[in-house]
MOPAC internal coordinates of N, CA, C and O (Angstrom, degrees):
PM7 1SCF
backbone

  N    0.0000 0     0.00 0     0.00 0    0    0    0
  C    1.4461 1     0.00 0     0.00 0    1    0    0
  C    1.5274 1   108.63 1     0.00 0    2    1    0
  O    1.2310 1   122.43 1   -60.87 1    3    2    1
  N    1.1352 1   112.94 1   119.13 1    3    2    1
  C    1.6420 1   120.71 1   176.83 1    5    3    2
  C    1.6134 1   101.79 1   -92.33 1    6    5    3
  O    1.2310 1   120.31 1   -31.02 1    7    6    5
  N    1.6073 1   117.02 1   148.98 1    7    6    5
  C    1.0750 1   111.11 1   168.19 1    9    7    6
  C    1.8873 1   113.26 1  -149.18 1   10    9    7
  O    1.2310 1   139.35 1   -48.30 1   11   10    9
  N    1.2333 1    80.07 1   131.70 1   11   10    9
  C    1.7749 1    77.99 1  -161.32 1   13   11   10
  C    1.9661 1    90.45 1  -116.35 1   14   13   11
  O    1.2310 1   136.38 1   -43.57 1   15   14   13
  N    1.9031 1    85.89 1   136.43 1   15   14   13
  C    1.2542 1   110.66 1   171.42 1   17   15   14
  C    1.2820 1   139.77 1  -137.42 1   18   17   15
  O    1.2310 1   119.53 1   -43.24 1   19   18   17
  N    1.0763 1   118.51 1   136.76 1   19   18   17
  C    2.1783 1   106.68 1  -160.92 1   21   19   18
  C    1.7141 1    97.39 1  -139.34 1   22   21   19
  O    1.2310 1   133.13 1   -32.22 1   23   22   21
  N    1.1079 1    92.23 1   147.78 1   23   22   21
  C    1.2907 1   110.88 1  -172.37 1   25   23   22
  C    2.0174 1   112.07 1  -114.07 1   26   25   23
  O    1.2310 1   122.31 1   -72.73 1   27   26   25
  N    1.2965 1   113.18 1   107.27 1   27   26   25
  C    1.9106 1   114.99 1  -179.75 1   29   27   26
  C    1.1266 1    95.81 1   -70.31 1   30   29   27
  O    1.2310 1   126.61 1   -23.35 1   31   30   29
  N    1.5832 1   104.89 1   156.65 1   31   30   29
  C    1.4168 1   123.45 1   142.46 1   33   31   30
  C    1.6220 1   101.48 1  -112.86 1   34   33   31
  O    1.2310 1    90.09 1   -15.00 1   35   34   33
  N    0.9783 1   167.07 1   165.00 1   35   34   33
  C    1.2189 1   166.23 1  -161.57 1   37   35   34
  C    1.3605 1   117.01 1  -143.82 1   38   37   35
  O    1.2310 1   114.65 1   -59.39 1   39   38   37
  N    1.2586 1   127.73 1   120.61 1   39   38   37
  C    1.7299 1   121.78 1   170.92 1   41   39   38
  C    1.0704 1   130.53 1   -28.94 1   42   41   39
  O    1.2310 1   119.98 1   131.83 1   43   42   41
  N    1.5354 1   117.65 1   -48.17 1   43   42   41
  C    1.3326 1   122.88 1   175.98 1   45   43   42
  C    1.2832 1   123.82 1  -128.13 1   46   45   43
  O    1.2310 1   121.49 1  -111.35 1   47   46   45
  N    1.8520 1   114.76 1    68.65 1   47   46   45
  C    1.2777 1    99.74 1  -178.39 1   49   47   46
  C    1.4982 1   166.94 1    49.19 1   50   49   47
  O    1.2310 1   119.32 1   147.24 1   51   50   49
  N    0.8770 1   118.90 1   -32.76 1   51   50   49
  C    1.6235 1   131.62 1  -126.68 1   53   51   50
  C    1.5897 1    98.90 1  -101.86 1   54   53   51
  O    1.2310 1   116.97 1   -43.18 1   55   54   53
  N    1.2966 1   123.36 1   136.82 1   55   54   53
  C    1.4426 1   135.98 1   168.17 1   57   55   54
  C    1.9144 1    98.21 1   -36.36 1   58   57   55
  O    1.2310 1   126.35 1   108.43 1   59   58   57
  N    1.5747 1   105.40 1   -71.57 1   59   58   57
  C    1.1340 1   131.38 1   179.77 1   61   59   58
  C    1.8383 1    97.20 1   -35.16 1   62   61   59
  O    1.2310 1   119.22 1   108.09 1   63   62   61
  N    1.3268 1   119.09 1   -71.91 1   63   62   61
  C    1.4479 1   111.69 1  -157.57 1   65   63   62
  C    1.2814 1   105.43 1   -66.14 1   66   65   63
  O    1.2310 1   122.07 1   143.88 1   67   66   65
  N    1.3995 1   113.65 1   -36.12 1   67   66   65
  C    1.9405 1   126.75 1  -168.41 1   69   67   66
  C    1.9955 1    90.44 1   -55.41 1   70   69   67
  O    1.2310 1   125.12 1   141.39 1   71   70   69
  N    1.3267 1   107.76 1   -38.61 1   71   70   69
  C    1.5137 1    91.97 1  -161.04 1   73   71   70
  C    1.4434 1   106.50 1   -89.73 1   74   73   71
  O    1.2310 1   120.90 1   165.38 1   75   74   73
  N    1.3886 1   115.89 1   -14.62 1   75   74   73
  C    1.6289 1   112.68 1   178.83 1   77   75   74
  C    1.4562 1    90.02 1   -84.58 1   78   77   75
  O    1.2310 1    91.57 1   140.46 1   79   78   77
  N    0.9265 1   165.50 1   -39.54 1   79   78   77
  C    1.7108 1   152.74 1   165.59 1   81   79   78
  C    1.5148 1    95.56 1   -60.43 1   82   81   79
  O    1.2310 1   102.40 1   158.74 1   83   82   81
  N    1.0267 1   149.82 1   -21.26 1   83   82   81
  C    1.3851 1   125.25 1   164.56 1   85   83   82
  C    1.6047 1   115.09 1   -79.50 1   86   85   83
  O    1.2310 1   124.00 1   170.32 1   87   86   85
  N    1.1051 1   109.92 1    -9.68 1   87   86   85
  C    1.8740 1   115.73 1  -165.07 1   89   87   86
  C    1.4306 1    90.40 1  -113.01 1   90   89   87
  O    1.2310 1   110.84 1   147.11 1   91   90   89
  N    1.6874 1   134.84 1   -32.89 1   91   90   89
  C    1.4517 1   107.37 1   140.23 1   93   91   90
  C    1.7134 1   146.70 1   -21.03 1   94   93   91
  O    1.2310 1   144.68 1   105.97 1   95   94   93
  N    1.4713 1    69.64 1   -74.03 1   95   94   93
  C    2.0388 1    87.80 1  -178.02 1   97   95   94
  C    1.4293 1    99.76 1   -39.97 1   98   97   95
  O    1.2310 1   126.13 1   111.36 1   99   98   97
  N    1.5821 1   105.83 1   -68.64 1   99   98   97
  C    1.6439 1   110.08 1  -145.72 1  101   99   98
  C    1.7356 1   103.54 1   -82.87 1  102  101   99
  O    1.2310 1   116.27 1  -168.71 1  103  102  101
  N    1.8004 1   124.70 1    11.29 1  103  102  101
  C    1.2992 1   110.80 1   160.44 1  105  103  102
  C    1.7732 1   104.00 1   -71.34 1  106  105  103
  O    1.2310 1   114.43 1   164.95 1  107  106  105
  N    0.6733 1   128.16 1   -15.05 1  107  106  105
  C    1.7598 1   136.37 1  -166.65 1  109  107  106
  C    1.9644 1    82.30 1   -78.46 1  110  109  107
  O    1.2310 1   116.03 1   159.82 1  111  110  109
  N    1.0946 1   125.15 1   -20.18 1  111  110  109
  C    1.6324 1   102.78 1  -177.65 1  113  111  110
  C    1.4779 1   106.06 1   -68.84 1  114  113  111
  O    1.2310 1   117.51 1   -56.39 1  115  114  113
  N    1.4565 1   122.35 1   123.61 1  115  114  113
  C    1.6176 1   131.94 1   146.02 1  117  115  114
  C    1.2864 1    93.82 1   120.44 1  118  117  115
  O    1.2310 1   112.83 1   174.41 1  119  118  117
  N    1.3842 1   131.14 1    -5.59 1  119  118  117
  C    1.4036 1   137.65 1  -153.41 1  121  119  118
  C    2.0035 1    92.15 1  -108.46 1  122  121  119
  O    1.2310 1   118.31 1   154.10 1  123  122  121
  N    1.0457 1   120.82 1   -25.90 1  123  122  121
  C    1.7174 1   107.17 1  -172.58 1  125  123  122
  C    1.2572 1   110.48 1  -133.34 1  126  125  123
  O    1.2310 1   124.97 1   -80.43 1  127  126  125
  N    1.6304 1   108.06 1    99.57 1  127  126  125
  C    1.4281 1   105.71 1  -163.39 1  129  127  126
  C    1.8989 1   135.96 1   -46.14 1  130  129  127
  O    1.2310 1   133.40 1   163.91 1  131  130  129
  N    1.6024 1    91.70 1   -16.09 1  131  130  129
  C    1.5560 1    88.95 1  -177.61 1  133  131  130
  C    1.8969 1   119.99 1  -105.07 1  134  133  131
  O    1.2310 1   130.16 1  -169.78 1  135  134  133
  N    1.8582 1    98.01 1    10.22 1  135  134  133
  C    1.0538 1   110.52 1   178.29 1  137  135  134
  C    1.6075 1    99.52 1   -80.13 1  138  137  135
  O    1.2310 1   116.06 1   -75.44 1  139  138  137
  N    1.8334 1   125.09 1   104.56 1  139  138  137
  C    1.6079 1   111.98 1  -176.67 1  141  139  138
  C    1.5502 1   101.34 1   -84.50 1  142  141  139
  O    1.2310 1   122.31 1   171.72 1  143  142  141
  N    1.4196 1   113.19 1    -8.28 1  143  142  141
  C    2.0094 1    89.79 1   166.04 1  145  143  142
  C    1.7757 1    82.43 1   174.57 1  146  145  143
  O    1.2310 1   144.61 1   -28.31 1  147  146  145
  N    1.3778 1    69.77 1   151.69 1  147  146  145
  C    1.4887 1   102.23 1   165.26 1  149  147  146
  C    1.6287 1   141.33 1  -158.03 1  150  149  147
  O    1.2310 1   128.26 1   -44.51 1  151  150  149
  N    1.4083 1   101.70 1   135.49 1  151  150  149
  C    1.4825 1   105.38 1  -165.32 1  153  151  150
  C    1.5124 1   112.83 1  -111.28 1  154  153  151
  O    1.2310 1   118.37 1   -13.46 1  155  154  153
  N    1.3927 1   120.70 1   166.54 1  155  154  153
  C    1.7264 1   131.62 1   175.52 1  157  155  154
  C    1.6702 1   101.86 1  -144.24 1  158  157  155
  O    1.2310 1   129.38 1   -52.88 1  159  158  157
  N    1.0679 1    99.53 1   127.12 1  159  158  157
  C    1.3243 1   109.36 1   145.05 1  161  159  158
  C    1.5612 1   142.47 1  -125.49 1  162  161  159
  O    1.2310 1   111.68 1   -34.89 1  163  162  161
  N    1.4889 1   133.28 1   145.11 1  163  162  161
  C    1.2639 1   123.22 1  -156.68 1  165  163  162
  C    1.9185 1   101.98 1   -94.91 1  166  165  163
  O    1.2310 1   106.25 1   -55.33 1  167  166  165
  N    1.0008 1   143.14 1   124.67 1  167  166  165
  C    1.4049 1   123.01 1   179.37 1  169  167  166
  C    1.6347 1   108.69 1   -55.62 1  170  169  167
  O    1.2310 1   135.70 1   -19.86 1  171  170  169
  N    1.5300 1    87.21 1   160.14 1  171  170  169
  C    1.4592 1    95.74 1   168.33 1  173  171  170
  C    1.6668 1   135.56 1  -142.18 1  174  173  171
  O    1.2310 1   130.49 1  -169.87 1  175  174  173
  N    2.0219 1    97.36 1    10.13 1  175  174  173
  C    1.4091 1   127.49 1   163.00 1  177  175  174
  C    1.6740 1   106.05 1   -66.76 1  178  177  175
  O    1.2310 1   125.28 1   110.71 1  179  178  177
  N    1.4397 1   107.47 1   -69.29 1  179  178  177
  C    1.1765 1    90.67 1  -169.89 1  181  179  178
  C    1.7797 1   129.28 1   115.27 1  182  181  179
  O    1.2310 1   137.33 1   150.79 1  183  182  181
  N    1.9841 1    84.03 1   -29.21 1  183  182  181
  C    1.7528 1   111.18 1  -147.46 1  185  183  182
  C    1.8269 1    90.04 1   -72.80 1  186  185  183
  O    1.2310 1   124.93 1   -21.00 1  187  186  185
  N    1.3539 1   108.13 1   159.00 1  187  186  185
  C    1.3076 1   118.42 1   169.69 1  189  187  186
  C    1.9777 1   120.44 1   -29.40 1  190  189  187
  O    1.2310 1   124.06 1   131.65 1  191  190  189
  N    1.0182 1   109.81 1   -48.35 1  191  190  189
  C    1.1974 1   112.76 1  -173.08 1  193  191  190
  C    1.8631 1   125.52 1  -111.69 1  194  193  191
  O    1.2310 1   142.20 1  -154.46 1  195  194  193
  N    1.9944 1    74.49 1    25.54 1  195  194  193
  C    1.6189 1    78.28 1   175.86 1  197  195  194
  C    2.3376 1   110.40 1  -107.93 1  198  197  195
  O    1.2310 1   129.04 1   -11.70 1  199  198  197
  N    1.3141 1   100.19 1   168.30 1  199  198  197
  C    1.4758 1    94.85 1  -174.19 1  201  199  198
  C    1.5332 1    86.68 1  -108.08 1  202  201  199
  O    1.2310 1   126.89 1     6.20 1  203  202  201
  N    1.6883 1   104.35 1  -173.80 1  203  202  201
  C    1.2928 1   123.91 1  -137.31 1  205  203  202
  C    1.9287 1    91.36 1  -100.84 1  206  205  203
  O    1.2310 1   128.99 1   120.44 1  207  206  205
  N    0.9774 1   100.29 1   -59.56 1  207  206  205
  C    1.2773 1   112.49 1  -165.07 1  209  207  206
  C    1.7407 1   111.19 1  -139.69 1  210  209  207
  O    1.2310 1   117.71 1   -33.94 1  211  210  209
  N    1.8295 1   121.96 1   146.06 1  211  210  209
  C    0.7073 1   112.65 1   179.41 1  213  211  210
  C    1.5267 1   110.32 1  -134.61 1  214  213  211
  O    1.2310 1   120.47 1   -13.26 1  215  214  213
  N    1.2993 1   116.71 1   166.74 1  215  214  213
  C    1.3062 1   131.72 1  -146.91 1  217  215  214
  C    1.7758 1   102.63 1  -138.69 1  218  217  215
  O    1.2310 1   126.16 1   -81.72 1  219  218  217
  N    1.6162 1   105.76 1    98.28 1  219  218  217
  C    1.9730 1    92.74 1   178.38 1  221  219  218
  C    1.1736 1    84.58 1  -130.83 1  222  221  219
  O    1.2310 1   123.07 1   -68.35 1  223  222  221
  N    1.8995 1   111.73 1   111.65 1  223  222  221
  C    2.0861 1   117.67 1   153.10 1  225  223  222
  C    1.3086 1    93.38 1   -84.62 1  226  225  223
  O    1.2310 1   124.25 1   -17.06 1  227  226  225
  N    1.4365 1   109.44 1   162.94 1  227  226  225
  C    1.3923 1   127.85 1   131.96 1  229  227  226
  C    1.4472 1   131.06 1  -148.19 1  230  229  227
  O    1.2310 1   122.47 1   -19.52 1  231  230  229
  N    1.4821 1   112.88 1   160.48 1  231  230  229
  C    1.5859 1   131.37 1  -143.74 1  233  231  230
  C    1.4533 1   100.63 1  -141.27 1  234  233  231
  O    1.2310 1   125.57 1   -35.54 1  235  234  233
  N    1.4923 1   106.90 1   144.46 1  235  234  233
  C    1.0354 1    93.32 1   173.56 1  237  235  234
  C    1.7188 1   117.59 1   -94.76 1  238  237  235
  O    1.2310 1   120.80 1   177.25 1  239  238  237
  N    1.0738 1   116.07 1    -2.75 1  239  238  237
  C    1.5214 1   102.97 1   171.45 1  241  239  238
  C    1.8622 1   105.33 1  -126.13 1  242  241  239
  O    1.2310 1   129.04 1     5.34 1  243  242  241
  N    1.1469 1   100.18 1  -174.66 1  243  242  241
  C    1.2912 1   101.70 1   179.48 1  245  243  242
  C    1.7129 1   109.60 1   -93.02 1  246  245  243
  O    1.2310 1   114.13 1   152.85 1  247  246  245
  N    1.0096 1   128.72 1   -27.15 1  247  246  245
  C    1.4169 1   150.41 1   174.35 1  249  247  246
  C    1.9487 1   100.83 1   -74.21 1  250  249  247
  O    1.2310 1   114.72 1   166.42 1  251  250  249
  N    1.4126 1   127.61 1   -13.58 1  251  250  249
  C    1.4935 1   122.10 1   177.51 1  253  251  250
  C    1.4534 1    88.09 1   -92.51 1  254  253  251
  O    1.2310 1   118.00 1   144.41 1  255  254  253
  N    1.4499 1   121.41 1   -35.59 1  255  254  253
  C    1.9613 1   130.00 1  -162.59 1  257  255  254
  C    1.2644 1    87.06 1   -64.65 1  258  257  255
  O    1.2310 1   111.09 1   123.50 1  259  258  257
  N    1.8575 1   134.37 1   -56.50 1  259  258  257
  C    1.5504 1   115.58 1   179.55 1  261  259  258
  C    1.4450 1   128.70 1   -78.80 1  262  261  259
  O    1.2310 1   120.29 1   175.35 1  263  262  261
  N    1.7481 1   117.05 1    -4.65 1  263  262  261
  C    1.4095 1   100.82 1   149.44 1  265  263  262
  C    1.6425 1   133.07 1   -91.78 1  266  265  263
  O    1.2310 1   125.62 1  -156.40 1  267  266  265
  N    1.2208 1   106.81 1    23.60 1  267  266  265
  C    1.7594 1   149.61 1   179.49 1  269  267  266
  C    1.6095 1    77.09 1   -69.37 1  270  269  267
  O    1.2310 1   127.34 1   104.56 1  271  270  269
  N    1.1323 1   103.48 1   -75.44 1  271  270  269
  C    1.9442 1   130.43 1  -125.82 1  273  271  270
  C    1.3370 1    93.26 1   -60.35 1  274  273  271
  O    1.2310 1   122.82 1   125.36 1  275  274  273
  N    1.4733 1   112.20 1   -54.64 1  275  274  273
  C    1.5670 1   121.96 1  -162.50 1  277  275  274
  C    2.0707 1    94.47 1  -109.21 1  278  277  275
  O    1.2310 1   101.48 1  -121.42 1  279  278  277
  N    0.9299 1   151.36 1    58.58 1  279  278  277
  C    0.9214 1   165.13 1   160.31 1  281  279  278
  C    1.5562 1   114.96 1   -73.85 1  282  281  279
  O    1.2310 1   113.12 1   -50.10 1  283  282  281
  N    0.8583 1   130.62 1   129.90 1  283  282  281
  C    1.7088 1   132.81 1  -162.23 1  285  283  282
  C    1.7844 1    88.39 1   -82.89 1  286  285  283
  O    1.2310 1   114.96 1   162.46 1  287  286  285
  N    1.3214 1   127.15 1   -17.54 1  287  286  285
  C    1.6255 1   112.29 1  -173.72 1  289  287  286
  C    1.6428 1   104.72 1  -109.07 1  290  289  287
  O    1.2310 1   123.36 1   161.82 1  291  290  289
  N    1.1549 1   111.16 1   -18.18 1  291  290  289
  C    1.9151 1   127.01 1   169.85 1  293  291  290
  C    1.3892 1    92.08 1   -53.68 1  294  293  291
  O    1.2310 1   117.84 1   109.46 1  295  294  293
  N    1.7363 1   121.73 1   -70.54 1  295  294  293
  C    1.4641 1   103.28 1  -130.16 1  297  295  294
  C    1.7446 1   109.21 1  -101.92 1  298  297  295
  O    1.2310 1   119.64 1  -159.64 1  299  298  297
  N    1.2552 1   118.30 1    20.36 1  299  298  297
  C    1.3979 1   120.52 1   158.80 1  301  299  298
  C    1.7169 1   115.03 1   -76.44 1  302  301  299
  O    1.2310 1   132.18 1   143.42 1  303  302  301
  N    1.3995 1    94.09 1   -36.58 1  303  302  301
  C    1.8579 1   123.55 1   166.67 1  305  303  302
  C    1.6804 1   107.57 1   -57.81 1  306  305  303
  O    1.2310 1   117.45 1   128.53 1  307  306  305
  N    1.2705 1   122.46 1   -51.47 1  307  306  305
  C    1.3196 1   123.95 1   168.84 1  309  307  306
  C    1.6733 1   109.41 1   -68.67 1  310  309  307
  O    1.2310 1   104.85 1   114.80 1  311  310  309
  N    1.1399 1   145.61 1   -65.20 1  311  310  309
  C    1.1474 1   132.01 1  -168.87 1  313  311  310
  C    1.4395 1   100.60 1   -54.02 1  314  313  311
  O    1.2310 1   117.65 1   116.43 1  315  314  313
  N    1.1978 1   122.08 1   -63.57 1  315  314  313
  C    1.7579 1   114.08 1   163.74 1  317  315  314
  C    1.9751 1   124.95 1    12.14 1  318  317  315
  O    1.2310 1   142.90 1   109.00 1  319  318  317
  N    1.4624 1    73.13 1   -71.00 1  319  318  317
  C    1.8073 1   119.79 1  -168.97 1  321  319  318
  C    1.8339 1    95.07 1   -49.77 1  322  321  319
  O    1.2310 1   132.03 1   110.34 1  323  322  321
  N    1.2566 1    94.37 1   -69.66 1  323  322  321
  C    1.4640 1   120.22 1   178.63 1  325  323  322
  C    1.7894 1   120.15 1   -26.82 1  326  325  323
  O    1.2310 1   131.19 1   119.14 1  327  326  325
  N    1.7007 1    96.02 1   -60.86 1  327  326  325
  C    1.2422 1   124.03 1   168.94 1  329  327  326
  C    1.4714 1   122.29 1   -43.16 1  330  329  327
  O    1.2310 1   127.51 1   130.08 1  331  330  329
  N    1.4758 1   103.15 1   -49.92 1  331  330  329
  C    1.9723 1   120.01 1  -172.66 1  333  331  330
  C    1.4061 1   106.76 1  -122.86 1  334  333  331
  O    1.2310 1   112.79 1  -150.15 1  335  334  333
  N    1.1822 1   131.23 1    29.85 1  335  334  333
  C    1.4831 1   117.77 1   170.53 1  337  335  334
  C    1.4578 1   103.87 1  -146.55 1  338  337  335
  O    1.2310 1   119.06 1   -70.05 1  339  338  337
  N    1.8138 1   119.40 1   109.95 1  339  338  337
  C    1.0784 1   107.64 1   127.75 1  341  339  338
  C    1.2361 1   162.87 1    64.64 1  342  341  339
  O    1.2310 1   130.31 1    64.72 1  343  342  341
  N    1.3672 1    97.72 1  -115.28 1  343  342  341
  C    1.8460 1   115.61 1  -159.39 1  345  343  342
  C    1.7417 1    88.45 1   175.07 1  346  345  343
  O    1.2310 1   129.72 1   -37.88 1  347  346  345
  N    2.1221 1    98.86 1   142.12 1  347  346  345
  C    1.5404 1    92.82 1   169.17 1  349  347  346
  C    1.3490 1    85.05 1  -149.65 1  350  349  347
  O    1.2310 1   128.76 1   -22.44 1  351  350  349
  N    1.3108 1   100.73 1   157.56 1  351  350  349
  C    1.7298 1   100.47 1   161.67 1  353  351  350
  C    1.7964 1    99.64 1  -111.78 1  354  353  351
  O    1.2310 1   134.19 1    12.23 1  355  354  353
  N    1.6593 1    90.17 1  -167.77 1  355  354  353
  C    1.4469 1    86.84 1  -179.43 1  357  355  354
  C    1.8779 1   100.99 1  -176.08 1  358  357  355
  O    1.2310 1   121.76 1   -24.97 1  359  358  357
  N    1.1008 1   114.24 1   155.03 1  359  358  357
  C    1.5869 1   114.26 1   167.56 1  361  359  358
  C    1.7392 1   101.01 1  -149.97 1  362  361  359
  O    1.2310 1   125.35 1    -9.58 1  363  362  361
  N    1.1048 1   107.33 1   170.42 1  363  362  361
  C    1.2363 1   112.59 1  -155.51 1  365  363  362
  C    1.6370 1    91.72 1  -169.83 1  366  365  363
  O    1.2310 1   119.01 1   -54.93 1  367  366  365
  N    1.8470 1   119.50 1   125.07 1  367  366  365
  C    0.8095 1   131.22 1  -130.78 1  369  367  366
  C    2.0208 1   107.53 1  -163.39 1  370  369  367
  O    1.2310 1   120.81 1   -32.29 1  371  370  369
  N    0.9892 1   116.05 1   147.71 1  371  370  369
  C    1.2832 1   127.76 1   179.45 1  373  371  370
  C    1.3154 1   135.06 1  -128.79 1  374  373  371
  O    1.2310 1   112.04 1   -98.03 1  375  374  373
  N    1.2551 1   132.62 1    81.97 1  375  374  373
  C    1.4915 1   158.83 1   159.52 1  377  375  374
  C    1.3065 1   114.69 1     6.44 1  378  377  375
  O    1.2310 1   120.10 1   180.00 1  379  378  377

């Protein structure tokens, strides 16, 4: 099980924007067959060294994570991303 996770900082803050990038991500649920789940969460610290919103898929191989990447329902979701975020980190990891 691979599991890939990234963490936003977002351009503009906002309760409002943090939750429309979470209602992004998770329209992609049921839509890409080798995505087996995926979650978002919006923060709710706030604190200096926290990010905006977070992002955990997982797959079971590493080869489903790159038909993730380029996915005809991913990358309208990525230009999105592009638009309102920032800076992200990310790690990506195997079970």
């Amino acid at each position: 099980m691979v599991k890939h996770i990234v963490m936003y900082k977002l351009k503009e803050p906002t309760e409002q924007n943090a939750i429309a990038l979470q209602q992004k991500f998770l329209s992609m649920k049921g839509k890409i067959d080798v995505l087996r789940d995926i979650q978002s969460g919006v923060d709710v610290l706030r604190s200096d060294r926290s990010f905006d919103v977070v992002l955990i898929c997982q797959f079971d191989t590493m080869a489903d994570m790159e038909i993730y990447r380029t996915h005809e329902v991913h990358l309208p979701v990525m230009e999105y991303v592009k638009s309102v975020v920032e800076c992200s980190k990310s790690v990506d990891y195997v079970e």
